[in-house]
N, CA, C and O atoms as a GROMACS GRO file, in nm:
protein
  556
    1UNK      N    1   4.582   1.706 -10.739
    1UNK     CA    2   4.623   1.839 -10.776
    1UNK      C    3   4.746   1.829 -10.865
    1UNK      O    4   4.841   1.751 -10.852
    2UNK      N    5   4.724   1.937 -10.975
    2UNK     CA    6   4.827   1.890 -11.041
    2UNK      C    7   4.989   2.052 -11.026
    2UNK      O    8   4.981   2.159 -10.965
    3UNK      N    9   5.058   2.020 -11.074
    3UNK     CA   10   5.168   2.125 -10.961
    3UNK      C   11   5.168   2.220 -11.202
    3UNK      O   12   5.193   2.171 -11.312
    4UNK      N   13   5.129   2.348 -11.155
    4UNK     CA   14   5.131   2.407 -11.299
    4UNK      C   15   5.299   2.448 -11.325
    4UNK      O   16   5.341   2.470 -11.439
    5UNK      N   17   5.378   2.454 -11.217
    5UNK     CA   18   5.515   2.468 -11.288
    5UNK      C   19   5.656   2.486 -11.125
    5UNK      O   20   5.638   2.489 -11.003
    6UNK      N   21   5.725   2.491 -11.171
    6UNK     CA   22   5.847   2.460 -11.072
    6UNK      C   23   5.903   2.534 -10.998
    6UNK      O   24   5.984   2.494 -10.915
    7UNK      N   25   5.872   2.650 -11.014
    7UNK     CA   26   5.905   2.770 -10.974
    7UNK      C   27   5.921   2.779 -10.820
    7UNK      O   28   6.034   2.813 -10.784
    8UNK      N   29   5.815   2.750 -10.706
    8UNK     CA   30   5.819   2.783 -10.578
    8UNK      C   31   5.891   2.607 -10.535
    8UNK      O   32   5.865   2.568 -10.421
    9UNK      N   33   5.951   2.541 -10.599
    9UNK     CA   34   6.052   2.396 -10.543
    9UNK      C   35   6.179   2.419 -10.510
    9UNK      O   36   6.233   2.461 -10.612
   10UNK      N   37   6.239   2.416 -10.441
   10UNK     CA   38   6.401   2.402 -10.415
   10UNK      C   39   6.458   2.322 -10.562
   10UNK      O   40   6.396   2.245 -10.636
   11UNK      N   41   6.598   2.373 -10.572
   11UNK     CA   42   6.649   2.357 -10.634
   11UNK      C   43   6.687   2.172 -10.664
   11UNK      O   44   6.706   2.119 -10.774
   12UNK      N   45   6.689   2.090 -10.497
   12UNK     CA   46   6.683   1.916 -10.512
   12UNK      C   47   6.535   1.923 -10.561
   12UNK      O   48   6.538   1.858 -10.665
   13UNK      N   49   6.409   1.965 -10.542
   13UNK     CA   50   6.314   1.902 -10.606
   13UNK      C   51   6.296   1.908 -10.747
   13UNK      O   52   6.227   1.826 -10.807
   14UNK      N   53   6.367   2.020 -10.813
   14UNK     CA   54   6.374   2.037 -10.945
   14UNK      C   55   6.458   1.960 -11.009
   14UNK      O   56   6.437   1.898 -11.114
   15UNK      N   57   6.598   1.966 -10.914
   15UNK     CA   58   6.660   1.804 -11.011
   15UNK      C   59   6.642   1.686 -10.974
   15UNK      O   60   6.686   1.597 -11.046
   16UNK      N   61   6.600   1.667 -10.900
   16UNK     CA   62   6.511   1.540 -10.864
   16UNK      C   63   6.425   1.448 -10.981
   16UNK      O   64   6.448   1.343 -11.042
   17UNK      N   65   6.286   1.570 -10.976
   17UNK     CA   66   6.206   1.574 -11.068
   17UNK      C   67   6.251   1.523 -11.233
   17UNK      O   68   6.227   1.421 -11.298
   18UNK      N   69   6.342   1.669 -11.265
   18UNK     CA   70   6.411   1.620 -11.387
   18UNK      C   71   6.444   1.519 -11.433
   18UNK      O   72   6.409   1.469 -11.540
   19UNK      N   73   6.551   1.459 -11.313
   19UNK     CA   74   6.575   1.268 -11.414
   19UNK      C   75   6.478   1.187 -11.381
   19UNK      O   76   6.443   1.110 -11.470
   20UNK      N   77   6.440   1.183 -11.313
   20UNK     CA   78   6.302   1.124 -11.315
   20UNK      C   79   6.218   1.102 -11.418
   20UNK      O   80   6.178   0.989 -11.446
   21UNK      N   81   6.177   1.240 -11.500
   21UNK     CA   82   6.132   1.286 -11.590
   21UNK      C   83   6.229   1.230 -11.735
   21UNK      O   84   6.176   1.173 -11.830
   22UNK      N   85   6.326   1.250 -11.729
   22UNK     CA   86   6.455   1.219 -11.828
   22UNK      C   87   6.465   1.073 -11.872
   22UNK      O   88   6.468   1.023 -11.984
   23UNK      N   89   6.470   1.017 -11.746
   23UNK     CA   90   6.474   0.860 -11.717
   23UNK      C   91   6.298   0.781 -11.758
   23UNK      O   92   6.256   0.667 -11.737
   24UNK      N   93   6.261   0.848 -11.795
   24UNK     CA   94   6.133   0.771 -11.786
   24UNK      C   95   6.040   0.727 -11.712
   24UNK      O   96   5.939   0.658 -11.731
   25UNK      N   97   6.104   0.794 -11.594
   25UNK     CA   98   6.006   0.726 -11.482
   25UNK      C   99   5.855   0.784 -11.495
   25UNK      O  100   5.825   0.895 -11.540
   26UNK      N  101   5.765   0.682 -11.444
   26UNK     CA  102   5.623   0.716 -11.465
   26UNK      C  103   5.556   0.763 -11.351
   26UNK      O  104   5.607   0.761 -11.239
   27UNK      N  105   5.373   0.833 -11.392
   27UNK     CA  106   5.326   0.858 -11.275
   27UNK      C  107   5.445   0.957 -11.152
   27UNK      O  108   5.420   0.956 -11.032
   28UNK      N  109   5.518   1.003 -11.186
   28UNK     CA  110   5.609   1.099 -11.084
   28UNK      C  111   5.481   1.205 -11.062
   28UNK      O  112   5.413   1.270 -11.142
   29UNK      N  113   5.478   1.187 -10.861
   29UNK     CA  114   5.417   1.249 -10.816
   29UNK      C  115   5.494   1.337 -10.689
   29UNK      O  116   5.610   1.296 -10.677
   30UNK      N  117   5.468   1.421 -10.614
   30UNK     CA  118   5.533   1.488 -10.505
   30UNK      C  119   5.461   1.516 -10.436
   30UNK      O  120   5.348   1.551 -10.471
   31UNK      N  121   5.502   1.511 -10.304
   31UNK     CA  122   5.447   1.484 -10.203
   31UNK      C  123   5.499   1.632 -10.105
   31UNK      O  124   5.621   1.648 -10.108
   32UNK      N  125   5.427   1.730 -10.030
   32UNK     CA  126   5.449   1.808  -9.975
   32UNK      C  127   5.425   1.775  -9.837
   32UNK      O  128   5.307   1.778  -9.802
   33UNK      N  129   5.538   1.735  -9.727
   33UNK     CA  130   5.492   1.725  -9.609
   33UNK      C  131   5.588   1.824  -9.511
   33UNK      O  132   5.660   1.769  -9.427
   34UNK      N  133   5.588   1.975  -9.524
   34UNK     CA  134   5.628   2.065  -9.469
   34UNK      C  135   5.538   2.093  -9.368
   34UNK      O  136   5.426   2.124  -9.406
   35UNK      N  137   5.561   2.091  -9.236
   35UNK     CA  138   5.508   2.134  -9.140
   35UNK      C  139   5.379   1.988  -9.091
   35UNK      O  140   5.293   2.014  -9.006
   36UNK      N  141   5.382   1.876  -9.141
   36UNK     CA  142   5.318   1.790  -9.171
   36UNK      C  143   5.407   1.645  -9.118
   36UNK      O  144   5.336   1.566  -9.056
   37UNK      N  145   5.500   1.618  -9.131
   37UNK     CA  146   5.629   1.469  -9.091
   37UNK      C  147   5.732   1.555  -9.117
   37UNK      O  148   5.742   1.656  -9.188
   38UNK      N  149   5.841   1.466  -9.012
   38UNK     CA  150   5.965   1.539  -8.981
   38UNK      C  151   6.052   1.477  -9.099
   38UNK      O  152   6.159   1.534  -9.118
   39UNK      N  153   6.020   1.364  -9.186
   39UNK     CA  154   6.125   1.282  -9.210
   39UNK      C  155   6.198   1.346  -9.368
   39UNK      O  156   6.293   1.296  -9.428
   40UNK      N  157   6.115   1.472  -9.408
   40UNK     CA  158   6.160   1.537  -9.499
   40UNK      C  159   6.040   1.651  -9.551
   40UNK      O  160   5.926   1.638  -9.505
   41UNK      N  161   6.061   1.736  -9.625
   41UNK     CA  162   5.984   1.865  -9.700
   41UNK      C  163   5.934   1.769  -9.771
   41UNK      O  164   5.835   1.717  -9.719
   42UNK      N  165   5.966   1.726  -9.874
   42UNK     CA  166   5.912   1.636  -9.980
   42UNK      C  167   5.943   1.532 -10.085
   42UNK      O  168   6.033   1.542 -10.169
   43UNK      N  169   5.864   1.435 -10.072
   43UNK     CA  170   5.861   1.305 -10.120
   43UNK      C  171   5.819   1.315 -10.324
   43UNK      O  172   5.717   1.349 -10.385
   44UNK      N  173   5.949   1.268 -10.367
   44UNK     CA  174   5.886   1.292 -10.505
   44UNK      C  175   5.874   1.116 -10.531
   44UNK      O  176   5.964   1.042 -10.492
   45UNK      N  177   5.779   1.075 -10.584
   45UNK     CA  178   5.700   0.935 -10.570
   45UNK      C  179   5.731   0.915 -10.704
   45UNK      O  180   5.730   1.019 -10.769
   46UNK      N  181   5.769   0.770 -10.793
   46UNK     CA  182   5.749   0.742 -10.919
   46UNK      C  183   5.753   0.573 -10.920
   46UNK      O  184   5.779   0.496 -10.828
   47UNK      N  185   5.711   0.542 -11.080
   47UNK     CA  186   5.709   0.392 -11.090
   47UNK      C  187   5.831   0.396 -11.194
   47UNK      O  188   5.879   0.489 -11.258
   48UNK      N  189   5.870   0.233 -11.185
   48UNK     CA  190   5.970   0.229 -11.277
   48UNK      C  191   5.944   0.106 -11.326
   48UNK      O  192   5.903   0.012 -11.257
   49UNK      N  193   5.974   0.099 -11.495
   49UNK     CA  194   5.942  -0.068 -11.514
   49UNK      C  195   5.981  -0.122 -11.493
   49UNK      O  196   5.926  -0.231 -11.504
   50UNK      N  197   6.148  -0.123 -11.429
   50UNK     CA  198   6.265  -0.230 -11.395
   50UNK      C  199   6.333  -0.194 -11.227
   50UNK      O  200   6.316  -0.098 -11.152
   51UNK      N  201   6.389  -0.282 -11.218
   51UNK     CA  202   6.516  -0.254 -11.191
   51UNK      C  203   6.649  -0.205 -11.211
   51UNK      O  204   6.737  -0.171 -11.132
   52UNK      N  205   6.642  -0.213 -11.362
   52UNK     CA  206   6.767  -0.130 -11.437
   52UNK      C  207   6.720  -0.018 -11.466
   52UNK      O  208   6.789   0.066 -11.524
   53UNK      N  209   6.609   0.000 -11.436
   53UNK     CA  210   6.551   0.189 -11.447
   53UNK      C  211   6.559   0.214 -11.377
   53UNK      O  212   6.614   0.324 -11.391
   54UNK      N  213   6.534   0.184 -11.213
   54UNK     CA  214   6.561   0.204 -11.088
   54UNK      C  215   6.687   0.231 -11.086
   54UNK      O  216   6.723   0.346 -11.060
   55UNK      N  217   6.756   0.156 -11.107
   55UNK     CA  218   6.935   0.157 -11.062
   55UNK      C  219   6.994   0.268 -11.174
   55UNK      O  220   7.112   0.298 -11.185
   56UNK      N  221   6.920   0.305 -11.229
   56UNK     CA  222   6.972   0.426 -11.349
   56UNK      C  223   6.949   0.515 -11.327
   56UNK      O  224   7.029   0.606 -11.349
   57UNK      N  225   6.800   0.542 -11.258
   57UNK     CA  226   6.738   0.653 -11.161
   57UNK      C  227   6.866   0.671 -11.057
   57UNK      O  228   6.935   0.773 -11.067
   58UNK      N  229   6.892   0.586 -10.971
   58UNK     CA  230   6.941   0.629 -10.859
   58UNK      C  231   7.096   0.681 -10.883
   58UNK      O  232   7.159   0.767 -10.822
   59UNK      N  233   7.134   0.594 -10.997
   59UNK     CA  234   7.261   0.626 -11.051
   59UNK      C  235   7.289   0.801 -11.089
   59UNK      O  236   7.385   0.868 -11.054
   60UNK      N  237   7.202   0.832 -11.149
   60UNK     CA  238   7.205   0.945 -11.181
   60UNK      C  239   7.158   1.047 -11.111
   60UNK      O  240   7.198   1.155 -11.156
   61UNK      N  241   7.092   1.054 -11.023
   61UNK     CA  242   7.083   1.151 -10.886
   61UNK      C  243   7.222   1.140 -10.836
   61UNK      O  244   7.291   1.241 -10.826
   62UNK      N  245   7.273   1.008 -10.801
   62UNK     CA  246   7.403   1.018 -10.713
   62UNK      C  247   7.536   1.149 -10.787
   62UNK      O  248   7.625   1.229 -10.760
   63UNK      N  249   7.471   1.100 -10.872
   63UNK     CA  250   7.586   1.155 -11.010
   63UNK      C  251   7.558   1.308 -10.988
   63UNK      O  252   7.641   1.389 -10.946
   64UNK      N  253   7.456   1.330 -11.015
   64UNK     CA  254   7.382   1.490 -11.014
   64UNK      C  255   7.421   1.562 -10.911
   64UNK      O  256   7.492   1.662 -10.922
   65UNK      N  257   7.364   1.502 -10.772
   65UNK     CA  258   7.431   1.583 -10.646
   65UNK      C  259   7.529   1.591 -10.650
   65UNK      O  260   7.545   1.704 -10.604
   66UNK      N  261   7.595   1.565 -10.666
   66UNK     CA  262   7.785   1.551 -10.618
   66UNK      C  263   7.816   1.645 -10.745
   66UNK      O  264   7.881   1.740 -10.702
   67UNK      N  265   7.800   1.656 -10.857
   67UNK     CA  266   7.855   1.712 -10.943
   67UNK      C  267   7.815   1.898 -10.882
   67UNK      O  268   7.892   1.994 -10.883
   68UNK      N  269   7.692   1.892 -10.843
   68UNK     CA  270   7.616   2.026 -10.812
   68UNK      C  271   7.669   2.023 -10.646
   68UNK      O  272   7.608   2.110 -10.584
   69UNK      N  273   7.731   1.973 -10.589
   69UNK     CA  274   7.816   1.956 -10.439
   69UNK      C  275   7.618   1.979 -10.381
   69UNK      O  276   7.607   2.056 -10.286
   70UNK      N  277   7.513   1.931 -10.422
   70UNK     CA  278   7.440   1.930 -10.333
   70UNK      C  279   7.443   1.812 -10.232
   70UNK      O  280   7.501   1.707 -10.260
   71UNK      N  281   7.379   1.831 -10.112
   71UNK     CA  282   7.361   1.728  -9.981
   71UNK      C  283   7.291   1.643 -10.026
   71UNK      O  284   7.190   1.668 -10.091
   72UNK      N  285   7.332   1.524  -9.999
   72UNK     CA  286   7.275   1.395  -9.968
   72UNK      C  287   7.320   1.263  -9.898
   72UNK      O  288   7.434   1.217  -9.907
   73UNK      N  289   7.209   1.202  -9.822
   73UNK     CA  290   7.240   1.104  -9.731
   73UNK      C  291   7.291   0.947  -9.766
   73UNK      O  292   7.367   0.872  -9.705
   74UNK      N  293   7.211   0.929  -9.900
   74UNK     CA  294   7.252   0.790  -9.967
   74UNK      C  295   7.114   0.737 -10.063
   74UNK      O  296   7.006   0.780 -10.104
   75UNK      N  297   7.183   0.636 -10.067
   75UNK     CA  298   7.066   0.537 -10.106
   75UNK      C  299   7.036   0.390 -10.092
   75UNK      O  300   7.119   0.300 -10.095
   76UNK      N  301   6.906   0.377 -10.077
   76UNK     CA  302   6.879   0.242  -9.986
   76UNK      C  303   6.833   0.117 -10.110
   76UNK      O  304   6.722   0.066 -10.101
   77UNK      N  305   6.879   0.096 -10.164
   77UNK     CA  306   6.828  -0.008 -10.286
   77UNK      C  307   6.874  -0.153 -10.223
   77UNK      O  308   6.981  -0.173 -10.163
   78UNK      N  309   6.750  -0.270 -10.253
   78UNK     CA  310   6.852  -0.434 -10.272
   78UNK      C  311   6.762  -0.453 -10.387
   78UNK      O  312   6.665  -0.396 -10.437
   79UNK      N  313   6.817  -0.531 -10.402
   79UNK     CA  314   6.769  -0.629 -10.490
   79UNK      C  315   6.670  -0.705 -10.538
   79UNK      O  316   6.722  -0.814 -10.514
   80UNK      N  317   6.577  -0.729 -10.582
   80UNK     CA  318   6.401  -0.811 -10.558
   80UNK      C  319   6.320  -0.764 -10.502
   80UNK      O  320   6.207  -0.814 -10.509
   81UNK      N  321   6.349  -0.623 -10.403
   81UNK     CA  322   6.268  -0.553 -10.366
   81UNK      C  323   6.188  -0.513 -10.414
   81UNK      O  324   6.079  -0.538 -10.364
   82UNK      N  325   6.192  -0.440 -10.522
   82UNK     CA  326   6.114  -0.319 -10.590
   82UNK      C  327   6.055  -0.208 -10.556
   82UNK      O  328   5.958  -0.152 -10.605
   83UNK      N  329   6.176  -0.157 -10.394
   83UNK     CA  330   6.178   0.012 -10.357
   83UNK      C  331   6.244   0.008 -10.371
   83UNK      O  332   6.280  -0.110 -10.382
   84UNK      N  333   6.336   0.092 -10.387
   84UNK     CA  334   6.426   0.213 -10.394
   84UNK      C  335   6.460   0.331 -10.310
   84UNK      O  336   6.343   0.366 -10.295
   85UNK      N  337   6.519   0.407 -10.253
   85UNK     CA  338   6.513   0.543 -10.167
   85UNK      C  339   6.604   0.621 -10.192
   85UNK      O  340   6.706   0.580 -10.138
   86UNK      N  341   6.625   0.740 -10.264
   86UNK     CA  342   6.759   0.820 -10.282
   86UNK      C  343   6.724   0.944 -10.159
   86UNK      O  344   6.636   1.027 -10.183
   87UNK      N  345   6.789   0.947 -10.045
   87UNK     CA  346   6.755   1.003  -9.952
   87UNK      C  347   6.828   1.164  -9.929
   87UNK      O  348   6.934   1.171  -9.868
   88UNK      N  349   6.755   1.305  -9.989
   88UNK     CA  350   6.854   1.384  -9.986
   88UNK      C  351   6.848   1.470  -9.892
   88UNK      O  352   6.868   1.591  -9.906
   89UNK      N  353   6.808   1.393  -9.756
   89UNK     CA  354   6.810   1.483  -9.588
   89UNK      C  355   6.670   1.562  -9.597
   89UNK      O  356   6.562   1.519  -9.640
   90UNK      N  357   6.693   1.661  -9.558
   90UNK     CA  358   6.528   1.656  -9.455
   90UNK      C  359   6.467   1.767  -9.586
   90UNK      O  360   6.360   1.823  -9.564
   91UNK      N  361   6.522   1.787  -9.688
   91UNK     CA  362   6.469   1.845  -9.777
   91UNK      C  363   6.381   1.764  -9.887
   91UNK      O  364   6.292   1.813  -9.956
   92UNK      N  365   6.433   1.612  -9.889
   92UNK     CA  366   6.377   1.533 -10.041
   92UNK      C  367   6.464   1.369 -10.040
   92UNK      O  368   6.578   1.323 -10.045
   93UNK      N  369   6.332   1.330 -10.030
   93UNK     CA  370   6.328   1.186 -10.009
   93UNK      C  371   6.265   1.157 -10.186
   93UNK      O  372   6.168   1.223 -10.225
   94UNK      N  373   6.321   1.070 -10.263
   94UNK     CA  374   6.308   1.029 -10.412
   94UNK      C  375   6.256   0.865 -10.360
   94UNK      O  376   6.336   0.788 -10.306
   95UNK      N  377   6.148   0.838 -10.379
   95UNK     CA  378   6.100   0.656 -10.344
   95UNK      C  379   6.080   0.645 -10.503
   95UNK      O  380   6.069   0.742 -10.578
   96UNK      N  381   6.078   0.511 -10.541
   96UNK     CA  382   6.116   0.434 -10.640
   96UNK      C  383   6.085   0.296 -10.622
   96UNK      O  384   6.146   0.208 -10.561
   97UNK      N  385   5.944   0.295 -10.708
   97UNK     CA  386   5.878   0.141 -10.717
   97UNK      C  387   5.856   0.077 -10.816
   97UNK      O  388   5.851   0.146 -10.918
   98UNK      N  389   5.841  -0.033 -10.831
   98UNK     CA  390   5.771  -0.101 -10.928
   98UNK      C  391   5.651  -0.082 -10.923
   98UNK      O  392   5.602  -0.044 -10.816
   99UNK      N  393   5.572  -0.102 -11.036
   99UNK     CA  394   5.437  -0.060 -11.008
   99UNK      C  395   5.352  -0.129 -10.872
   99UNK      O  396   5.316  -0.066 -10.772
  100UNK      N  397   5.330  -0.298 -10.904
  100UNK     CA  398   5.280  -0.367 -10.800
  100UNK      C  399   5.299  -0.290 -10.644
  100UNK      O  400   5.216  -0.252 -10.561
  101UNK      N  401   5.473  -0.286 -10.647
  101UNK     CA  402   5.486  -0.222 -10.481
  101UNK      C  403   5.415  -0.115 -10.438
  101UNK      O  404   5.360  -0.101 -10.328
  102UNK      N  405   5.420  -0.008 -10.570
  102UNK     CA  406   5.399   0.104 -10.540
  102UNK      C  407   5.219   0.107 -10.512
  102UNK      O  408   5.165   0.209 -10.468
  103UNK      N  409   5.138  -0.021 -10.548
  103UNK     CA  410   5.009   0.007 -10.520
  103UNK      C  411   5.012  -0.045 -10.404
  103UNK      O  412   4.924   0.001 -10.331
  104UNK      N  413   5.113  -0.164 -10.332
  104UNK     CA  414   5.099  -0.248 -10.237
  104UNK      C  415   5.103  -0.123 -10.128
  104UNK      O  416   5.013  -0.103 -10.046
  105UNK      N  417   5.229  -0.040 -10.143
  105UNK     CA  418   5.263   0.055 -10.064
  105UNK      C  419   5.143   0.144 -10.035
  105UNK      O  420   5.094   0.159  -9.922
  106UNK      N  421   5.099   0.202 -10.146
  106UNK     CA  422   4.992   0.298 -10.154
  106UNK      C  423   5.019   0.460 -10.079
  106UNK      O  424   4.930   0.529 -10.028
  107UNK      N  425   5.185   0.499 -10.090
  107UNK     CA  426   5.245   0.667 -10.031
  107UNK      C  427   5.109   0.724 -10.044
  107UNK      O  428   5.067   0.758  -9.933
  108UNK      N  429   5.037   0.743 -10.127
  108UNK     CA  430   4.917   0.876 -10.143
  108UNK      C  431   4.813   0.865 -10.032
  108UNK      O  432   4.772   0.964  -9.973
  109UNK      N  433   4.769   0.728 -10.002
  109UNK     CA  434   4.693   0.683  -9.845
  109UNK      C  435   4.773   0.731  -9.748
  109UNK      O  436   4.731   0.815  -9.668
  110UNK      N  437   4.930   0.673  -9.742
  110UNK     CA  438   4.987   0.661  -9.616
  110UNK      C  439   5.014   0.879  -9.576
  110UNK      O  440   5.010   0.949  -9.474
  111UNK      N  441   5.036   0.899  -9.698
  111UNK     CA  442   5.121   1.034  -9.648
  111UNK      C  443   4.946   1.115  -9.674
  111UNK      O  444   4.961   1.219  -9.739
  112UNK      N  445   4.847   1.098  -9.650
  112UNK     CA  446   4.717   1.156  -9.670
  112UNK      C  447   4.695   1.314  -9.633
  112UNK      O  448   4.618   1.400  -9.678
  113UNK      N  449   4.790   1.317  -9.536
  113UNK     CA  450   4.786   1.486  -9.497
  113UNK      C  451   4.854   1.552  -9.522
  113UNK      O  452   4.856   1.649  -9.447
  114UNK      N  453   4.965   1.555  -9.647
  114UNK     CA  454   5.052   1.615  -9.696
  114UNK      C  455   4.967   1.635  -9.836
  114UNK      O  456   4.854   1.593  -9.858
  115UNK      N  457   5.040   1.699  -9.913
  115UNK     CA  458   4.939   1.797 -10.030
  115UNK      C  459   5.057   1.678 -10.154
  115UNK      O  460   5.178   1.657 -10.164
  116UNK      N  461   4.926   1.628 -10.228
  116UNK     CA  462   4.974   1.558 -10.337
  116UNK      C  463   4.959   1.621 -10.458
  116UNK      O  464   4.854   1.672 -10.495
  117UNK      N  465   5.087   1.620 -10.534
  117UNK     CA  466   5.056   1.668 -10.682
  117UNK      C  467   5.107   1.546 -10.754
  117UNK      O  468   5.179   1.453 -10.719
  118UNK      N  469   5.019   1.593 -10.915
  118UNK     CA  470   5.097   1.522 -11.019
  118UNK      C  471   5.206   1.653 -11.052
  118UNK      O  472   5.192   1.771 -11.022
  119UNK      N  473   5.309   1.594 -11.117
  119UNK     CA  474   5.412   1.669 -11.149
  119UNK      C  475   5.396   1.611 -11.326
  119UNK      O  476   5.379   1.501 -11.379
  120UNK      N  477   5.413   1.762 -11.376
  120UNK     CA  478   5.458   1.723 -11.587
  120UNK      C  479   5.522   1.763 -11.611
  120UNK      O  480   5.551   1.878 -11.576
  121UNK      N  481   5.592   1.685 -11.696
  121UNK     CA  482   5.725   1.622 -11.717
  121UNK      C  483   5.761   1.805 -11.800
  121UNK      O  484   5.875   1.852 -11.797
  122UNK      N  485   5.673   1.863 -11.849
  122UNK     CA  486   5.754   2.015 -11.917
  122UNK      C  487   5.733   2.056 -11.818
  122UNK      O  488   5.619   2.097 -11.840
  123UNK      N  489   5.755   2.085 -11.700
  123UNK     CA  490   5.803   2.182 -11.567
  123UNK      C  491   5.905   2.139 -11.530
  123UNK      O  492   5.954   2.209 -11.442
  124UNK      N  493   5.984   2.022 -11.569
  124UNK     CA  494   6.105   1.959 -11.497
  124UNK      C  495   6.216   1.913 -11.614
  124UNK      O  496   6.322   1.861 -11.575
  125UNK      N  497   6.199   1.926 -11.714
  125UNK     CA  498   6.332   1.846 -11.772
  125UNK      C  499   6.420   1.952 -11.857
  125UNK      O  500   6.404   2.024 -11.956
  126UNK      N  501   6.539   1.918 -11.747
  126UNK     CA  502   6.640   2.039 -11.769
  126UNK      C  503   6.681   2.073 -11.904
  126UNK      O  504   6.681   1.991 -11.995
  127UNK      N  505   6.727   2.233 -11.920
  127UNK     CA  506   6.772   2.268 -12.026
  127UNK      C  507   6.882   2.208 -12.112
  127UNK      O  508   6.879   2.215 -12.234
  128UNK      N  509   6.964   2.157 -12.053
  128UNK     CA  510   7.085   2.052 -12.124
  128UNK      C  511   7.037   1.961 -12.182
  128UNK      O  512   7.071   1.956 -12.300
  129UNK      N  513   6.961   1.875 -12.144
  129UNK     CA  514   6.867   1.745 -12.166
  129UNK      C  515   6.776   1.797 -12.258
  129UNK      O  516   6.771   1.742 -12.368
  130UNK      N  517   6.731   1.857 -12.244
  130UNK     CA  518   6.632   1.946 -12.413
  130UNK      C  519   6.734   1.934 -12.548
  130UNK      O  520   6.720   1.891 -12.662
  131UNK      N  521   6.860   2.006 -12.460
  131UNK     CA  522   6.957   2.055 -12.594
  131UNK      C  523   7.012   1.905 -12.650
  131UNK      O  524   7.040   1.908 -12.770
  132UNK      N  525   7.030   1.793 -12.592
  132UNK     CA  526   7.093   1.732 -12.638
  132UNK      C  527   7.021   1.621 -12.730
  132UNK      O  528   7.045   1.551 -12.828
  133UNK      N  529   6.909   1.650 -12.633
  133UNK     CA  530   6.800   1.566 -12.745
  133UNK      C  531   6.762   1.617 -12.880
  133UNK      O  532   6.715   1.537 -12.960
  134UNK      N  533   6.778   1.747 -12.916
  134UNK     CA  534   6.756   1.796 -13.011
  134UNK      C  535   6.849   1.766 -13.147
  134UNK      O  536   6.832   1.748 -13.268
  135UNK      N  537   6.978   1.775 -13.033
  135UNK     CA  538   7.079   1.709 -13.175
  135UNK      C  539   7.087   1.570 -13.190
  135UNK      O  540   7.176   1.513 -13.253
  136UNK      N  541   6.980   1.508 -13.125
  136UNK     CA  542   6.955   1.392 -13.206
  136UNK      C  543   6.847   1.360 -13.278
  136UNK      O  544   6.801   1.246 -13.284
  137UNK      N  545   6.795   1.480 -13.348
  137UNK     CA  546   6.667   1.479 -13.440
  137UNK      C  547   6.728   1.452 -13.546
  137UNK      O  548   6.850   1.471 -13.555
  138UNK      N  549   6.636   1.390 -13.672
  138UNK     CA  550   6.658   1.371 -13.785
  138UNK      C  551   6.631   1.463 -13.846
  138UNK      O  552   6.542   1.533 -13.798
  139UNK      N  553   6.692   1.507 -13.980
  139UNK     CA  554   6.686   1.602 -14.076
  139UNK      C  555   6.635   1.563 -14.190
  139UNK      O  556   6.625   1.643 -14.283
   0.00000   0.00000   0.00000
């Protein structure tokens, strides 16, 4: 299922989404498990080609909440892993894989009774981030 726009998400799934979207991350999917697992509302799922996309991803959520004083619990990253977790309490869990993991893992099997969407990338990437890209068009 694919999600047609952003409107009925909390305000963390929308900036969530966004750098995600911003950052390049691929395949960003979300995961609805309201009334479904306790361990959060929803899981926004993506691949990343690196580790320095990962750590740029997570960098910039950290950055995001705090600037917007929204809640969050942390983040679980090492090294050679290739997950990731930016954990923002029982509202939005952000996982972050490399591709391989993310098939090893397989979230869309495991979380099967929660409602999966694809998420596109024009329902999520914030208005600032539009504007700034624009002034870097050529004339």
């Amino acid at each position: 299922m694919t999600a047609t726009n952003n409107q009925d998400f909390s305000e963390t799934v929308k900036l969530g989404a966004g750098i995600l979207f911003e950052l390049r991350a691929q395949n960003v999917q979300l995961i609805d498990l309201r009334g479904v697992k306790n361990e959060a509302d929803y899981f926004l799922i993506a691949t990343c080609e690196s580790e320095a996309q990962m750590q740029a991803i997570l960098n910039e959520l950290t950055k995001e909440f705090k600037a917007r004083k929204l809640h969050y619990v942390g983040v679980e990253y090492k090294e050679g892993v290739r997950w990731a977790i930016f954990d923002a309490g029982l509202d939005l869990m952000v996982h972050l894989f490399e591709e391989e993991k993310r098939n090893e893992i397989s979230f869309d099997r495991l979380y099967a009774d929660g409602k999966l969407m694809n998420l596109d990338e024009h329902d999520f990437i914030r208005e600032d981030a539009k504007k700034s890209g624009d002034d870097n068009e050529l004339i």
